[in-house]
Structures are given as structure tokens and as C-alpha cells.
C-alpha positions as CSV (number, residue, x, y, z in Angstrom):
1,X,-10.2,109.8,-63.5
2,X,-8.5,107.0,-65.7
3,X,-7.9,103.9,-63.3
4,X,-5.6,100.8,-64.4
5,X,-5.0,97.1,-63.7
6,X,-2.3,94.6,-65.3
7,X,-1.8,91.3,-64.4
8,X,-0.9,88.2,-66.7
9,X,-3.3,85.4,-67.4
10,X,-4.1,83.4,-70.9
11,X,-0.1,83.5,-72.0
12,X,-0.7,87.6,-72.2
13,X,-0.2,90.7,-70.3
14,X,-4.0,92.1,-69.2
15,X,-4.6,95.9,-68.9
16,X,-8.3,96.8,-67.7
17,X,-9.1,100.5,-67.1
18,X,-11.9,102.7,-66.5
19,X,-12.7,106.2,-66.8
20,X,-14.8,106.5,-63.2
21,X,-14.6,107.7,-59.7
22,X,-12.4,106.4,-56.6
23,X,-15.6,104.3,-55.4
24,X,-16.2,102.9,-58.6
25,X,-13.0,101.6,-59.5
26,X,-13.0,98.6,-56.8
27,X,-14.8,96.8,-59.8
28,X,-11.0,96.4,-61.7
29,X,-9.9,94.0,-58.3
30,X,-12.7,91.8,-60.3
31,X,-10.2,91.1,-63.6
32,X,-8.0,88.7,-62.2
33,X,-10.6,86.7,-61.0
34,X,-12.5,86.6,-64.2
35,X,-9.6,85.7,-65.9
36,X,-8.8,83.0,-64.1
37,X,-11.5,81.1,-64.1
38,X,-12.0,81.3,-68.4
39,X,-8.5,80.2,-68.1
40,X,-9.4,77.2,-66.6
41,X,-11.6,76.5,-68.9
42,X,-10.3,77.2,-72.0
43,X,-6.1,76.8,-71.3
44,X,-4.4,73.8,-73.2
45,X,-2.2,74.6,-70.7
46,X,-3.7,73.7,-67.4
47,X,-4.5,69.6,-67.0
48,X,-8.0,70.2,-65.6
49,X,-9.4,73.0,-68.1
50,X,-12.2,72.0,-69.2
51,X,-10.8,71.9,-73.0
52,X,-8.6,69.5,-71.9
53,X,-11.1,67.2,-70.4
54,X,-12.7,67.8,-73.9
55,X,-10.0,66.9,-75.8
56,X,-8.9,63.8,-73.7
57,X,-12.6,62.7,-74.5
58,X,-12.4,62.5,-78.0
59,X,-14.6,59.8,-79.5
60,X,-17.0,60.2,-77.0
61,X,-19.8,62.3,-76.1
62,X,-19.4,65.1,-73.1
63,X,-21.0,67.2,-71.5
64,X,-19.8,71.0,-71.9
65,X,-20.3,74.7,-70.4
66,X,-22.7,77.3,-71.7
67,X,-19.0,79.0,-72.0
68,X,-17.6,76.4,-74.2
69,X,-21.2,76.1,-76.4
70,X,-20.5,80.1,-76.5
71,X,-16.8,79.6,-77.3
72,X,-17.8,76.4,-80.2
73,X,-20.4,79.3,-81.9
74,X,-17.5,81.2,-82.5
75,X,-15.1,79.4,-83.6
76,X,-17.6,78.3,-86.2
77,X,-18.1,82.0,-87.3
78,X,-14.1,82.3,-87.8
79,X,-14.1,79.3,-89.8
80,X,-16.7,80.6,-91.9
81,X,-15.7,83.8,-92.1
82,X,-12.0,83.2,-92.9
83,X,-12.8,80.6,-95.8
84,X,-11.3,77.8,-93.2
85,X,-8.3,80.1,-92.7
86,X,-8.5,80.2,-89.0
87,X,-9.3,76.8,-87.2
88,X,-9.9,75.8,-83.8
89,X,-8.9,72.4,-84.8
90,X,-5.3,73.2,-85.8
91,X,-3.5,72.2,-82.4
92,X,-1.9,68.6,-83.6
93,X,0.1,71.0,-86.3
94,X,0.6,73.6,-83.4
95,X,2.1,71.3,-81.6
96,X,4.3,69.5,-84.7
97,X,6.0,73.3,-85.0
98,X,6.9,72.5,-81.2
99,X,4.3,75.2,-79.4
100,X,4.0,72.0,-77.0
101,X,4.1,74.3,-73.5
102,X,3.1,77.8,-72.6
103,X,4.9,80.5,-74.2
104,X,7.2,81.2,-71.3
105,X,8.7,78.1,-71.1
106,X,9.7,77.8,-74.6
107,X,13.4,77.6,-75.6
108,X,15.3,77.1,-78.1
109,X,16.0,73.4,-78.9
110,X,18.0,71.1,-81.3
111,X,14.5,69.3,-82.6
112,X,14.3,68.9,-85.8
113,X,11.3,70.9,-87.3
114,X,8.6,68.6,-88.3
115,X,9.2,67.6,-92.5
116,X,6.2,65.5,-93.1
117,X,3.8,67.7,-95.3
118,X,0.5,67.9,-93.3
119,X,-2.7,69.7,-94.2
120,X,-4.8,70.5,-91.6
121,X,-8.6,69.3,-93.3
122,X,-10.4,68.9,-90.1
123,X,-12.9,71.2,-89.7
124,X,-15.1,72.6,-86.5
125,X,-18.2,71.7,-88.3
126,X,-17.4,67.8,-88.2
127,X,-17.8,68.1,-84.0
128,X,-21.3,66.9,-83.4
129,X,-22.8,69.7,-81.3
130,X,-26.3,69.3,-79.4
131,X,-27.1,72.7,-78.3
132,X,-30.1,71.2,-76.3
133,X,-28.0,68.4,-74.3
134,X,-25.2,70.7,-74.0
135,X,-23.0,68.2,-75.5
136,X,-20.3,67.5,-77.9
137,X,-18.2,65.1,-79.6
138,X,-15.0,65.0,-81.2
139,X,-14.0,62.6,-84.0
140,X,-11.2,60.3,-82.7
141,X,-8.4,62.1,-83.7
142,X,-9.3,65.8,-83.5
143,X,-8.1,67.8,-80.8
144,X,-9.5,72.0,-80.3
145,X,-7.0,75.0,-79.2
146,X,-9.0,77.6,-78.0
147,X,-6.5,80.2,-77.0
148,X,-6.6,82.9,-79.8
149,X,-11.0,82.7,-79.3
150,X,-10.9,82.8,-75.3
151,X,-8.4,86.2,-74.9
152,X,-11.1,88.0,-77.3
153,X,-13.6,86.8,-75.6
154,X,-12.5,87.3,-72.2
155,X,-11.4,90.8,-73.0
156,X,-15.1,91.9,-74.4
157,X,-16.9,90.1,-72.1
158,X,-15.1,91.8,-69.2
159,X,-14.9,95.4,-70.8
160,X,-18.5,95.1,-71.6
161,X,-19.4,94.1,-67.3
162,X,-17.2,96.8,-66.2
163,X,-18.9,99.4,-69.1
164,X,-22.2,99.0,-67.0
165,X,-20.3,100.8,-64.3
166,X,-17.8,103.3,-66.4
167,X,-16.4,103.6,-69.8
168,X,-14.0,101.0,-70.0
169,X,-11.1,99.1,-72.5
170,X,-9.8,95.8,-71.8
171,X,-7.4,94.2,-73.3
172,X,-5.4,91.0,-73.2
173,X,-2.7,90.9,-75.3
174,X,-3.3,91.5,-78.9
175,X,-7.1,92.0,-78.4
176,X,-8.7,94.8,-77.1
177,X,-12.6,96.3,-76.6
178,X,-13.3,99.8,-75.7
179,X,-17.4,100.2,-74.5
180,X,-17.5,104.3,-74.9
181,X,-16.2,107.3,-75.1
182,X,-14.2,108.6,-71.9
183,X,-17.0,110.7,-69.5
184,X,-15.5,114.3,-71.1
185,X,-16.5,112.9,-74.8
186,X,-12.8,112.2,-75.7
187,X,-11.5,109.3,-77.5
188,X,-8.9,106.9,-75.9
189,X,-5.9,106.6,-77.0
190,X,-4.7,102.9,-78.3
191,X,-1.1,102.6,-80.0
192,X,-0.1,99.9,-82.0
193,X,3.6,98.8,-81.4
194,X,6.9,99.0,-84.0
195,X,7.9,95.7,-84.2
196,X,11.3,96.6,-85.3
197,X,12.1,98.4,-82.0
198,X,10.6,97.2,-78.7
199,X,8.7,99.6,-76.9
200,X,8.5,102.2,-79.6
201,X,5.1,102.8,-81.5
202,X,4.5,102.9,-85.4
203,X,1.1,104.5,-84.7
204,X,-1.2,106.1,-82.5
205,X,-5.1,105.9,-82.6
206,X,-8.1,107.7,-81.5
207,X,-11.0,105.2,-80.8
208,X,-14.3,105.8,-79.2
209,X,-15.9,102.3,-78.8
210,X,-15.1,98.4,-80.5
211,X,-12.9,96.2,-81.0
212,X,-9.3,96.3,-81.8
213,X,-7.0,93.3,-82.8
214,X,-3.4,92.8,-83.3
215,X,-2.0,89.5,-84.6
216,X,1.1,89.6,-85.3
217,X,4.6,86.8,-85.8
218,X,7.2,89.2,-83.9
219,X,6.5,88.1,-80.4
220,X,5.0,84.7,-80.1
221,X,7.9,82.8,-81.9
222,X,10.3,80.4,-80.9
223,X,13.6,78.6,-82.5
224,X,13.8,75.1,-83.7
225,X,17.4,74.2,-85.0
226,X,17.7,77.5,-85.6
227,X,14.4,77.7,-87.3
228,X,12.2,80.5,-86.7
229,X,8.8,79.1,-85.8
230,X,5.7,81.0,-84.9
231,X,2.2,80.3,-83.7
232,X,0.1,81.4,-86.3
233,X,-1.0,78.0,-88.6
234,X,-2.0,77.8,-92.0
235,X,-4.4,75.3,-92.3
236,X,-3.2,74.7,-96.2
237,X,-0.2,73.3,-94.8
238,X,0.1,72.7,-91.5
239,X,3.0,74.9,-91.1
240,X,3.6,78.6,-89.2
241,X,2.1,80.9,-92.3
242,X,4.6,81.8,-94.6
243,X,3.5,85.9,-94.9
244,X,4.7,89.0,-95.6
245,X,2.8,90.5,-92.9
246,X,4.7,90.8,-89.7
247,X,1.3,92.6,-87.7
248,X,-1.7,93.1,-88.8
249,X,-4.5,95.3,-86.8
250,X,-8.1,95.3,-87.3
251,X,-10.8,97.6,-86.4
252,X,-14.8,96.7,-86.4
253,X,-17.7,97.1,-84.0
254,X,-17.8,93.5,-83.7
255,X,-14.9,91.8,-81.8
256,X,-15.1,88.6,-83.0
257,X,-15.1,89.2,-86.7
258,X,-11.8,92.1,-85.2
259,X,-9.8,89.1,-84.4
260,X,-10.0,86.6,-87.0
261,X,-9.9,89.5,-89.4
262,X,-6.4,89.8,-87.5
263,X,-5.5,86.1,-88.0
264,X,-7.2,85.6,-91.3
265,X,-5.4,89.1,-93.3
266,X,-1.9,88.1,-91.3
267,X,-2.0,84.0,-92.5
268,X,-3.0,85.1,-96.1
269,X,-0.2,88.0,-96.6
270,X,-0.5,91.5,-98.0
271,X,-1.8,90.9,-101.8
272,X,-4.4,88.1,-100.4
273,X,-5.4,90.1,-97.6
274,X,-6.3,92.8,-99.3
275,X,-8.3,91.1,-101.6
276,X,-10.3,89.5,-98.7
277,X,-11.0,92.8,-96.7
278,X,-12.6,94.0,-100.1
279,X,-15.3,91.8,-99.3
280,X,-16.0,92.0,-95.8
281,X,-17.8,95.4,-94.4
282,X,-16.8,98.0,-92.3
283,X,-12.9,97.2,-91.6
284,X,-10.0,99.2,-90.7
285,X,-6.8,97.4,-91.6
286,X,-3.2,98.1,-90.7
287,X,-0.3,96.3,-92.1
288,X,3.1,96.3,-91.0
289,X,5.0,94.4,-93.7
290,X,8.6,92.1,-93.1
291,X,10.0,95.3,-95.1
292,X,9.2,97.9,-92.8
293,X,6.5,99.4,-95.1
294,X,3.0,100.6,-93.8
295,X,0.1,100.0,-95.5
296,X,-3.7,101.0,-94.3
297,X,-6.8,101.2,-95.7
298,X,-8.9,104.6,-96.3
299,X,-11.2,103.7,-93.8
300,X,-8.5,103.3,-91.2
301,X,-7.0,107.0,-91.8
302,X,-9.7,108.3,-89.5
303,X,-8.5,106.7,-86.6
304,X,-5.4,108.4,-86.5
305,X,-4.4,110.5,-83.1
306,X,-3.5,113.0,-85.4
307,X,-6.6,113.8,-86.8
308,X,-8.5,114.5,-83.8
């Protein structure tokens, strides 16, 4: 039988299921606890996270988690494999666009947007990492946002412990991980929302195992003066990405590449994007434009519900 969890933790609703028996299914009570404690280390939201201590430490060499050497190794891989699209440096501009406090608490306010051009140069390869002292530093005035990184993480990291027990998805918010088939041999089924109507679905898909991601501008945006504003950075200007690409859902084997694939097609818009997938491997891409038009790739097509 399917069993389900939701809770909120990291800024995002967090479903964790399991295809297993009555006795098994105590291990979902497990979730919110995980959760909570990546949370406190990798929330720019809590004081005493341990990015925060980070952060407030800049300058100065300190002493970090295996988590946070885990979380450094991939946020080098994102900025390697986006071509310095996706940072985890970019939380000064972040905050300029006025994503100062959780998501929740956000209203709309009279500021005035933020007019100074700004690039954002600094890159996660200037930290000084010792992998052996478990330490870092941060150049004076760099400061790391983890958030996107952690939610993919956490989500994989807890599908994959539950997976030992039962097939299992977990997903929080726009990133999800699936370790197997349900125990009859069928797919699950994973939808990916119309952002034009809330709580409607453009599509649904048949996966087996991976990782899906969903970035996307509808949700996580906010009002500045009457200026739409949205979380998503481009580091070429310091400013929410200008983009055609209102969501944009990846699927790979590898969850980390899944979600700043996500990030990377959203930031660069359709014609870039596509461009960009063309030289990656194994990626199935789904684009919901500003227009309302639908564009996927071939290898996408055989993930559709339809088809099974």
C-alpha cells in the first residue's frame, strides 16, 4: 500500500511516501525530523544555522560539517555545470531584490527596487576549502545561500534512506527523487502543475526511479512598488532573470545535475536553454513558456502517463 506524509520545512511543502506495509511505514514519522535538523544547518533563515555562523565569519577561517563540505562539493558542480549560471554566492543580490525574510512573511512594500547595476562575479571557487581540516573561508564580503542545494539534497538523501526499507519518492517543493518502481512494477505517477490555473496540471508523468525538478517564477515572487520580483538571480546582472520560461522541469538519474538543470534552462530562457541542454547527456526538459506554449524535448515524450 502507498503511505504519505506532508509537513512544511525549508520554505516548501514536503511529501514523503512509500509503497510498503503497515509495519514498515513508521519509518515516514522519521521526515520531519530529518528535515529539521538540515534546516538548521543550511536555513539563512534561522540565526543559529550553521550557514549563518558561516556567513557571519567571513574573513576568517571556520570550522564546518561533513554536511556543509557535502553541500560546498555541490555547489561547485552547479557552478561548473551551469557556466556560473547558478551560484551559491548570489545572496547580497537576493537580498537587494528584497528576498530579506522567509517566503511567508513577504509582502508587498513601497521599497524602491534596487537601481544600481550589480553583477554578481563572485564565485564558489574563491572560498578556500581544506577538505582535510574541515574548514573554510569566505573572502570579506561574500556571503553563501544554500536554499535551492539543501531541499535537493534533503529530498534525495531522505528518499534514498527510506528506499532501503520500500520504494520511495520524496519531495520538497520543486525537487523530487523516486528510488524504484512501486512493488507491483508500476511507475509512479508525478504531475507537473499549470501555472496559469492553481491546482490544475499541464501534465502528467510516468517515472520509475531519479530525479525530477521544477523551477519555476510563478510561486516564489513578491511585489516591490508594484514590481514583480522573483527569486531566481542572474548572476550577469544581479537581477531576478529576465526569461521567457515561466517553469521549467528536468529529468536525469542524477539529482543534482536535475536541479540546476532546472535553475540553469529557467535563468537562460527558451532559445538559450535549448542550446545548453544540447550539450549536456541524458535530459528530459519541459518548458512552460510566459505564452502558455509547451515545449519538451524527444527524450521527454516517454515519460508521459499516456504512454504507459
Amino acid at each position: 500500500m502507498l503511505y504519505r506524509t506532508d509537513f512544511k520545512a525549508m520554505g516548501s511543502n514536503i511529501i514523503g511516501m512509500m509503497d510498503c506495509s503497515l509495519e514498515q511505514n513508521d519509518a515516514l514519522l522519521q521526515l520531519p525530523f530529518w528535515f529539521e535538523q538540515w534546516e538548521q544547518k543550511f536555513s539563512r533563515f534561522r540565526p543559529s544555522s550553521e550557514l549563518n555562523f558561516v556567513n557571519s565569519r567571513a574573513g576568517s577561517t571556520t570550522i564546518i560539517s561533513d554536511e556543509f563540505i557535502e553541500m560546498m562539493g555541490i555547489a561547485q558542480q552547479a557552478e561548473l555545470l551551469s557556466h556560473g549560471i547558478v551560484k551559491a554566492t548570489l545572496l547580497q543580490p537576493l537580498k537587494r531584490a528584497g528576498y530579506d525574510r522567509s517566503f511567508d512573511q513577504m509582502v508587498e512594500t513601497n521599497a524602491e527596487p534596487y537601481k544600481t547595476p550589480f553583477t554578481a562575479d563572485s564565485s564558489i571557487f574563491e572560498v578556500e576549502l581544506n577538505l582535510q581540516e574541515k574548514s573554510l573561508c569566505l573572502s570579506p564580503d561574500m556571503q553563501l545561500d544554500m536554499g535551492g542545494f539543501a531541499k535537493g539534497w534533503a529530498a534525495t538523501k531522505a528518499a534514498k534512506e527510506l528506499g532501503k526499507i520500500a520504494p520511495s519518492l520524496v519531495s520538497a517543493g520543486g525537487d523530487m527523487y523516486i528510488t524504484g518502481s512501486l512493488q507491483n512494477g508500476d511507475p509512479w505517477q508525478v504531475t507537473i502543475d499549470d501555472p496559469f490555473s492553481p491546482g490544475e496540471i499541464m501534465a502528467t508523468l510516468a517515472i520509475n526511479s531519479g530525479a525530477i525538478a521544477t523551477s519555476g517564477t510563478y510561486r516564489r515572487n513578491w511585489t516591490i512598488n508594484g514590481r514583480k520580483q522573483h527569486h531566481l538571480i542572474d548572476p550577469r546582472t544581479g537581477y531576478p532573470a529576465q526569461t521567457d520560461i515561466l517553469s521549467s522541469t528536468i529529468i536525469c538519474e542524477n539529482p543534482e545535475i536535475a536541479e540546476v538543470a532546472a535553475k540553469t534552462t529557467l535563468i537562460l530562457g527558451s532559445e538559450k536553454a535549448a542550446e545548453w541542454v544540447n550539450q549536456q547527456d541524458n535530459l528530459s526538459t519541459f518548458f512552460i513558456l510566459d505564452d502558455g506554449k509547451v515545449v519538451f524535448n524527444e527524450r521527454m515524450q516517454d515519460y508521459f502517463w499516456r504512454n504507459k
